[in-house]
N, C-alpha and C positions, 0 to 999 in steps of 0.2 A: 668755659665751663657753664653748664646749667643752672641756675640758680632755682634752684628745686628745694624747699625746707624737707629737709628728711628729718626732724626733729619726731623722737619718740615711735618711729614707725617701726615695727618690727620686721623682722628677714623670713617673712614664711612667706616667700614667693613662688607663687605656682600659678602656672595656666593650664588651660584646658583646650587640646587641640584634634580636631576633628575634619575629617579628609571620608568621602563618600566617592567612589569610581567604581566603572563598570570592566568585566574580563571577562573572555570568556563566556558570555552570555550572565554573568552572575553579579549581581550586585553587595559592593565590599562598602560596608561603614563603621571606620574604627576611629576611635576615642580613646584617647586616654590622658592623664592628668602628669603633667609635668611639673619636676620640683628643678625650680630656675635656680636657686640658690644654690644646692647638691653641683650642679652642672657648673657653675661660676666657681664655685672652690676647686673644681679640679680641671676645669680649661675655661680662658676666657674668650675662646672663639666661636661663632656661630656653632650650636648643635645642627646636627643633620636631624628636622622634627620630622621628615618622612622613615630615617633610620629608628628613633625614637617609637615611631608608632606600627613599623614594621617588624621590632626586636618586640614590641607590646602585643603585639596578635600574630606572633610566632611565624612570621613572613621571612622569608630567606629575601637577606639582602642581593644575593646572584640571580636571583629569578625574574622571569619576564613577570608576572605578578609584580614585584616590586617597582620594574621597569617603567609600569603602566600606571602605578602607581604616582611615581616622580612627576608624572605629566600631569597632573591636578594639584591645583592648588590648596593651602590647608584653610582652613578654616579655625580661627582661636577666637577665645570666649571664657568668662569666667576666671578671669586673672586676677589675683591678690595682694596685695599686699602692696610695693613700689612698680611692681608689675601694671596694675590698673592703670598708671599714668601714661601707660606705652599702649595700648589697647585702645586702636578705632577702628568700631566699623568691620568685630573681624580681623582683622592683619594687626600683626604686633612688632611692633619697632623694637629687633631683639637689638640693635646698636645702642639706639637710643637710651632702652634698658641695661645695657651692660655697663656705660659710662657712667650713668647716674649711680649703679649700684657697687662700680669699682670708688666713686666718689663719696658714697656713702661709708662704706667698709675702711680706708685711708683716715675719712674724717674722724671715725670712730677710734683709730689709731693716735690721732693725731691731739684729741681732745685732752688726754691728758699731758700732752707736752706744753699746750697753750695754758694751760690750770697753773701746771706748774712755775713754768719759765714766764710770765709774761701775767699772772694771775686773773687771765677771763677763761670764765666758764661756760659761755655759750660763743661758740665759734660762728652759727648764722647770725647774729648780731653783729657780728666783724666780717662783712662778708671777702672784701680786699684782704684782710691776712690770711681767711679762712681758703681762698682762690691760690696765693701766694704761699701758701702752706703744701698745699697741694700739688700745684705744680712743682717747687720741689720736692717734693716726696717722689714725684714722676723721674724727674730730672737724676736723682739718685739713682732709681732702677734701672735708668738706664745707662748708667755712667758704670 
């Protein structure tokens, strides 16, 4: 696990992803602002961000448009929140972000069992229980 302080950060995580390709003679440059949190509460699996930005600018996903679309690369920029720490250069480490932000959301869970049961109130100060905590919580889901 990452040892990443998510202390106090809040969950407004979004990025901004931008993809410019040619069709048809015509030049397409579409943008739009994605909310990564919305997308993580209801699947934790890569977003399709070419789907994303082709359901954003009213693109049929069956279309050679779209087709030609998938062959360029996107372009991300202006990400927020625990997002910014996945963001270089352009390309954004959706994994990397997903782990931290499923680690975050658990820990969240998890804070007040450690208050309770064991009475510390800052679990990154504990970072071995706070690890061990964790991966049991994993360990359960999947059992």
């Amino acid at each position: 696990m990452k040892n990443t302080s998510l202390h106090n950060i809040s969950l407004n995580n979004s990025i901004d992803a931008h993809i410019e390709f040619s069709f048809k003679g015509e030049t397409h440059s579409l943008t739009s602002s994605i909310d990564l949190d919305q997308n993580m509460e209801h699947d934790l699996s890569m977003p399709s961000f070419h789907a994303i930005l082709a359901r954003g600018h009213k693109i049929d996903t069956y279309s050679y448009l779209y087709e030609v679309m998938q062959e360029t690369e996107i372009e991300f920029n202006n990400a927020q929140s625990i997002a910014a720490m996945f963001l270089h250069g352009g390309t954004f480490d959706y994994d990397g972000f997903a782990t931290c932000w499923q680690e975050h959301k658990v820990t969240d869970l998890l804070k007040p069992i450690a208050l309770h049961e064991l009475g510390i109130a800052d679990l990154d100060q504990n970072q071995e229980l706070k690890n061990a905590l964790i991966q049991a919580y994993f360990l359960g889901r999947q059992s």
